[in-house]
C-alpha positions in Angstrom: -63.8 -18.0 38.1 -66.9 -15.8 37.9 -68.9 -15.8 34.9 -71.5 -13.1 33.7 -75.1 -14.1 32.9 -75.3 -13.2 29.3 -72.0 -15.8 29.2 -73.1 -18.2 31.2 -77.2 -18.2 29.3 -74.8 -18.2 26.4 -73.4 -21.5 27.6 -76.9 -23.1 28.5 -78.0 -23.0 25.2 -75.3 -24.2 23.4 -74.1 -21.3 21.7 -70.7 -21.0 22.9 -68.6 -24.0 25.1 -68.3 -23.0 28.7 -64.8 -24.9 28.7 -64.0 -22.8 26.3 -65.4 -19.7 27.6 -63.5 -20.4 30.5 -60.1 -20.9 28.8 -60.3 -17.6 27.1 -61.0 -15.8 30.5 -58.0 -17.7 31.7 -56.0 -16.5 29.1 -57.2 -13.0 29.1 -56.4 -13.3 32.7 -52.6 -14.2 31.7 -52.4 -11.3 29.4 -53.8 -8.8 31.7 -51.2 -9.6 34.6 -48.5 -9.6 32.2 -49.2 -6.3 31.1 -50.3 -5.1 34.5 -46.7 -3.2 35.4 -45.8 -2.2 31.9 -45.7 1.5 30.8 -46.1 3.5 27.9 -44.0 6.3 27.8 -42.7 9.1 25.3 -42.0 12.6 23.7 -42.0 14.4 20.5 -39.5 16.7 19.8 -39.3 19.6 17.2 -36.9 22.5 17.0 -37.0 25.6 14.7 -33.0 26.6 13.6 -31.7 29.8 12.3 -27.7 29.8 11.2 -26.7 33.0 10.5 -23.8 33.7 7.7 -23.1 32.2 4.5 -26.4 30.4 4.7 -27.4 26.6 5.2 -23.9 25.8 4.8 -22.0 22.3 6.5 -22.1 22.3 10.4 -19.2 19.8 10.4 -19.3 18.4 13.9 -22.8 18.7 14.3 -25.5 15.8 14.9 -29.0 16.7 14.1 -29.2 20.2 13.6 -27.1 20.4 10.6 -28.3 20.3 7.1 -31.3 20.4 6.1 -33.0 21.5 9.9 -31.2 24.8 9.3 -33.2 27.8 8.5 -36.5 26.8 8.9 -39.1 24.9 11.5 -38.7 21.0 11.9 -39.7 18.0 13.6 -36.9 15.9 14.8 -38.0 12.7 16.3 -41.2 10.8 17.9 -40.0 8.4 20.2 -42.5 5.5 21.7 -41.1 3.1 24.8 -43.1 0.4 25.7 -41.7 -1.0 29.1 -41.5 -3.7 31.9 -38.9 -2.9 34.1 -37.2 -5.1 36.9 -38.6 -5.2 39.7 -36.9 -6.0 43.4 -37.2 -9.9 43.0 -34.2 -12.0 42.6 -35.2 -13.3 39.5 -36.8 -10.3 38.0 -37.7 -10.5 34.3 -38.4 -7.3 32.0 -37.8 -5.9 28.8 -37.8 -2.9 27.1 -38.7 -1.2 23.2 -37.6 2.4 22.4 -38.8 2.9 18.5 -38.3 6.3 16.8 -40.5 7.9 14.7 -39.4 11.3 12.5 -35.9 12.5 10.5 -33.6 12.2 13.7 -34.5 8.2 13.5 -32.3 7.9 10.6 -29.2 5.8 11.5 -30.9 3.5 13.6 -33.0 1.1 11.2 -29.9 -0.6 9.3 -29.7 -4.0 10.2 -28.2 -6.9 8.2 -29.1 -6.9 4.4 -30.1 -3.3 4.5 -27.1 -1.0 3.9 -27.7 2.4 4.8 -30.6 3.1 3.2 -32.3 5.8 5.1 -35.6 6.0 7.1 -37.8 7.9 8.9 -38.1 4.7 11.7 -36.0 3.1 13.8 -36.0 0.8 16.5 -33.3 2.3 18.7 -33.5 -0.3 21.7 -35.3 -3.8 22.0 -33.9 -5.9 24.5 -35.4 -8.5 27.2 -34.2 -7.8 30.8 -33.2 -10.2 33.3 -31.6 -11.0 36.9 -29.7 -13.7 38.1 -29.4 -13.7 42.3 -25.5 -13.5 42.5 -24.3 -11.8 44.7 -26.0 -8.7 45.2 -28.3 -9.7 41.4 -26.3 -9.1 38.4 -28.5 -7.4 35.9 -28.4 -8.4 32.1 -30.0 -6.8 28.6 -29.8 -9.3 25.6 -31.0 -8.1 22.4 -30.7 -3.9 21.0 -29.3 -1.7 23.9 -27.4 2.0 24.1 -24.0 2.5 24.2 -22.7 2.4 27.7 -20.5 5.2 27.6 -21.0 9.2 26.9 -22.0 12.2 28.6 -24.6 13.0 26.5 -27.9 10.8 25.1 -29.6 10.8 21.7 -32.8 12.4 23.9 -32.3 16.1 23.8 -34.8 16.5 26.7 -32.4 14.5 29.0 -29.5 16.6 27.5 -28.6 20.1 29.5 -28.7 21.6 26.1 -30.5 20.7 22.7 -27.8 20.6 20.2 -25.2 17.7 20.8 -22.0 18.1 21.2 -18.9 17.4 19.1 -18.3 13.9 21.3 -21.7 12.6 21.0 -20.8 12.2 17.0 -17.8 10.4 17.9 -19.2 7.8 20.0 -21.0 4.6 19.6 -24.6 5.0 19.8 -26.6 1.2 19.4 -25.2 -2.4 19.9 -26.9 -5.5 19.8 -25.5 -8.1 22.0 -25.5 -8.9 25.7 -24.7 -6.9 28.2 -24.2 -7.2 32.1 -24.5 -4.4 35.4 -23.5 -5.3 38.8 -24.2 -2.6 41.3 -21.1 -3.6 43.7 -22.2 -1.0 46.6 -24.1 2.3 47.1 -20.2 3.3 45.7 -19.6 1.2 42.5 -21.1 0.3 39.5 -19.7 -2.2 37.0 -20.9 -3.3 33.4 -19.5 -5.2 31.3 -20.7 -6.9 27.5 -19.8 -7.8 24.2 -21.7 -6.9 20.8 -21.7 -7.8 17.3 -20.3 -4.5 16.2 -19.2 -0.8 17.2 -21.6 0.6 15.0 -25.1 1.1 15.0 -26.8 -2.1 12.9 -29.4 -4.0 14.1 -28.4 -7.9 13.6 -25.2 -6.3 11.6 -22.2 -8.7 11.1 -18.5 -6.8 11.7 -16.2 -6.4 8.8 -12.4 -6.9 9.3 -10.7 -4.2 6.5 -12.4 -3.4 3.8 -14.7 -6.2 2.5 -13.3 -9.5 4.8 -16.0 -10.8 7.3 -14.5 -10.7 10.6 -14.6 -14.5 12.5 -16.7 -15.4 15.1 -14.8 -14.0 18.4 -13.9 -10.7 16.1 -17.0 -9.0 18.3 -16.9 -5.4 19.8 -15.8 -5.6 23.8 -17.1 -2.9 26.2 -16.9 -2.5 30.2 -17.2 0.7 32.6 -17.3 1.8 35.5 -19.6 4.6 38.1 -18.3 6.2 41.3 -21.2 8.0 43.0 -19.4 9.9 46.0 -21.4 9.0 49.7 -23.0 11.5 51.8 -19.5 11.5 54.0 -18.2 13.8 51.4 -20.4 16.4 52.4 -21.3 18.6 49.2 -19.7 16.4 47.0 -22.4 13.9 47.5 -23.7 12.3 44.5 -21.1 13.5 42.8 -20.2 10.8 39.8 -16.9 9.7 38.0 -17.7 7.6 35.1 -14.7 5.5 32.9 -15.9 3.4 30.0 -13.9 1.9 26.8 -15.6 0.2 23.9 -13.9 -2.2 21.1 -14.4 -4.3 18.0 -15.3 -3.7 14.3 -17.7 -1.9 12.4 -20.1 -3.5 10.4 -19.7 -2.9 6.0 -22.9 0.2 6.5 -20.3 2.2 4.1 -17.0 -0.2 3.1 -15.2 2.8 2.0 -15.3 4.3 5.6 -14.8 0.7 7.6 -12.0 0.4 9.6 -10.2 -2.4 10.6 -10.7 -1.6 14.5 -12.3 1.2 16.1 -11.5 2.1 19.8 -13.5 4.9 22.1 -12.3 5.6 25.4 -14.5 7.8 27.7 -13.9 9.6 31.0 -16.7 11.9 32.0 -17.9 13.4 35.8 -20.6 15.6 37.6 -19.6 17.7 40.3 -22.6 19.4 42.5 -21.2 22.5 44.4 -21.1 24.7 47.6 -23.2 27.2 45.4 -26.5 26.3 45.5 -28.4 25.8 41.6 -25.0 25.1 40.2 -23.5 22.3 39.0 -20.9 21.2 37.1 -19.2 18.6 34.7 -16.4 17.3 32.5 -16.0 14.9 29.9 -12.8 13.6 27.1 -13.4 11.4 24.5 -11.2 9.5 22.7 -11.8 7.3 19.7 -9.4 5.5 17.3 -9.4 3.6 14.1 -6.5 1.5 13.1 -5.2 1.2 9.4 -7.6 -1.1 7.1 -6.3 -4.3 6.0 -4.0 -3.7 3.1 -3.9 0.2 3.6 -1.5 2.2 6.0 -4.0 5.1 7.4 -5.2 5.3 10.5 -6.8 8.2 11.7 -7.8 9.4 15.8 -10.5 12.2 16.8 -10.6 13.6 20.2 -12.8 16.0 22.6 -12.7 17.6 25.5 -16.1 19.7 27.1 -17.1 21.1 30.0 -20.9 21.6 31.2 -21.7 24.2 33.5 -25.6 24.5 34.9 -26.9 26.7 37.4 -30.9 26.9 38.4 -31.6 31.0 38.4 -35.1 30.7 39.7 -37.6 27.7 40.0 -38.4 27.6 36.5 -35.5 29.1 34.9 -32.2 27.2 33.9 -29.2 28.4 32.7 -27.0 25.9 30.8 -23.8 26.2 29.2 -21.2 23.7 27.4 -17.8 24.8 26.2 -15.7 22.4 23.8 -12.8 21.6 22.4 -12.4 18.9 19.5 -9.5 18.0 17.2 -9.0 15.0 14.8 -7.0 13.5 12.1 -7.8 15.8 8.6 -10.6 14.7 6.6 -12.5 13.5 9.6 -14.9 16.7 9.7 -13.1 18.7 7.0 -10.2 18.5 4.6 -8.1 21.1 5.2 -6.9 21.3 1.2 -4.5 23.4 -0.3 -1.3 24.7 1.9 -2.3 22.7 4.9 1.0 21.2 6.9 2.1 17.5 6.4 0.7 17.1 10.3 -2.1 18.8 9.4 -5.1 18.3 11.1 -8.8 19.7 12.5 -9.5 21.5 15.3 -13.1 22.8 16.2 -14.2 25.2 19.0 -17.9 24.9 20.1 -20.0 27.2 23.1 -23.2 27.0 23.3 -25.8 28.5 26.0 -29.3 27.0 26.7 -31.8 29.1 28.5 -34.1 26.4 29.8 -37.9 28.0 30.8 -40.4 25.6 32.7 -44.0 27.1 31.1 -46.2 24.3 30.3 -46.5 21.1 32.2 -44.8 18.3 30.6 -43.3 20.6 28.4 -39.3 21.5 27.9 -38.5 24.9 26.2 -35.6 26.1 25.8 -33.7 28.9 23.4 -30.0 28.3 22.5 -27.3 30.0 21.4 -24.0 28.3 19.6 -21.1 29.5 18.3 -18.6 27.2 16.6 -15.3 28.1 15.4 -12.6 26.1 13.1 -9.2 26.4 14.8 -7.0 25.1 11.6 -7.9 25.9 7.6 -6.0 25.5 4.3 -5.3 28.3 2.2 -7.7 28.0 -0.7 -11.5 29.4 0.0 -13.1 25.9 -0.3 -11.2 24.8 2.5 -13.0 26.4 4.9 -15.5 24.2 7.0 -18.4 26.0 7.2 -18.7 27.2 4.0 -16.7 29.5 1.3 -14.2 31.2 3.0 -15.7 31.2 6.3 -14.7 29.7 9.6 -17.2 30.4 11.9 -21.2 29.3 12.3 -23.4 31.1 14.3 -27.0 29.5 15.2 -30.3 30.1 17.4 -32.7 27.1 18.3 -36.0 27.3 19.7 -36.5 23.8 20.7 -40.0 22.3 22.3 -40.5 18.8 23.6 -43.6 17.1 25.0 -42.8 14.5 27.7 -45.8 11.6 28.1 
């Protein structure tokens, strides 16, 4: 180990303890090659909303862009990761901490004791990676992780437009458990894992009903599968199919609204095309909650969307999303007054993103949304998005910096 001068004069007269001089270095040495491949990486995300109409009414449906971002200039979310990931070896060790900084963070800093109190932090994944050399290495996350299943992703940047869609508010978005990927070929893709709950909850415990704990193998069960079509399939090549279905109980966030078991199904694609620039894709989304224990309601939402992108010029995007959602009443909006005895909600949702490469390392885009309530009762205060009006109308300027 090679010492400097002033150390090792330092050391000669008595002032510091070479051994110990040299078992700092050695430990600096440590730190600085455990650190060596991890990266620092990032975005900040803000948005200014206008919704035309009655005003900053309900946007029932709607995640993040709702009340109170309406109308006005906001900043959504700061988001920091700090990660090692695997690397080729068979025994390859990472991990991996997304934290959240801003309004959109809400949601993901309850963890056990903590209710539902609100906060403008979250830590929205913490896990450690690992691999174990089995067949062709099964990869495994322990700790905070995303949901496996969705088309879309809490970042809007990796989104082809900024506002989510009705789905992405149905789905699971955080568990904390252990999870497993095996890539089977350059074909298939399996994961499989089990969690402490379906909701998000850091170190949350599930509730069975309303207020019984559920028992210790009452988790939440998930498993999907990828299909990425080979180059044999000419323009259909990296085309993907994607199937995922996620199980178990929520945790007691809000006992009113905890069901005794929540199922989501998903079943989403990407399809290039002959046409070059465009692109397409599909996604349904099912999710189901069972009756609680000693009550006789259960309830079902469902959504179907289809995403069509097509790359005008280098810098110029075009993105569109056309949706279709419908649920058991109450679930976005409560029909009220003369609704049938099968009543129930059905929402209509297109939205177009014009995305517009300017700055480097910066997204800008300007969108367009319409969304429409398909069902209604007869009294004024029925109506979803405000006193007797079905329809919400909205224009986002959204601007992200990428790091």
């Amino acid at each position: 180990m090679k010492l400097n001068q002033w150390t090792v004069g330092l050391a000669a007269a008595g002032v510091v303890s070479l051994g110990s001089v040299m078992q700092a270095e050695e430990a600096s040495h440590q730190v600085l090659t455990a650190i060596s491949s991890t990266t620092l990486s990032g975005y900040v995300d803000t948005s200014a909303i206008w919704k035309f109409g009655s005003g900053n009414g309900p946007l029932p449906g709607r995640s993040f862009d709702g009340t109170p971002k309406q109308d006005g200039f906001n900043l959504n979310v700061v988001k920091l990761t700090v990660e090692k990931p695997l690397d080729e070896g068979e025994w390859s060790a990472g991990y991996k901490v997304d934290l959240l900084f801003g309004p959109d963070a809400t949601g993901y800093n309850l963890s056990a004791g903590t209710g539902a109190a609100a906060s403008d932090f979250g830590v929205k994944q913490a896990y450690v990676a690992v691999r174990a050399p089995v067949g062709n290495g099964i990869d495994f996350k322990m700790g905070t992780f995303d949901s496996i299943i969705g088309y879309e992703v809490f970042e809007a940047g990796s989104n082809p437009n900024y506002s989510r869609s009705y789905a992405w508010g149905m789905e699971p978005t955080q568990h904390t458990g252990l999870l497993a990927s095996y890539r089977v070929n350059d074909i298939l893709s399996l994961n499989a894992g089990v969690a402490n709950t379906v909701n998000a909850g850091i170190n949350a415990r599930a509730v069975d009903g309303r207020t019984f704990a559920a028992s210790e193998s009452e988790k939440t069960y998930m498993a999907s599968m990828v299909l990425t079509a080979p180059e044999s399939l000419g323009f259909l090549h990296g085309a993907t199919l994607y199937a995922g279905v996620v199980d178990g109980f929520n945790a007691a966030v809000n006992p009113g609204l905890t069901r005794r078991d929540t199922t989501s199904l998903y079943v989403g694609a990407t399809i290039p095309t002959p046409l070059e620039g465009l692109t397409l894709g599909a996604a349904y989304d099912y999710t189901g909650y069972s009756a609680q224990k000693m009550l006789t309601s259960s309830a079902y939402a469902s959504a179907a969307s289809v995403y069509m992108s097509y790359q005008l010029t280098e810098k110029l995007k075009l993105n569109n999303r056309v949706e279709y959602a419908w649920s058991t009443d109450g679930l976005w909006y409560v029909r009220g007054e003369g609704a049938d005895s099968d009543a129930r909600n059905e929402l209509l949702g297109v939205t177009s993103t014009l995305d517009y490469s300017l700055w480097a390392n910066v997204i800008s885009r300007l969108e367009f949304r319409w969304d429409s309530a398909l069902t209604g009762g007869m009294d004024p205060v029925s109506k979803p998005f405000g006193v007797a009006d079905k329809n919400a109308i909205s224009l986002a300027l959204n601007l992200i910096y990428k790091f």
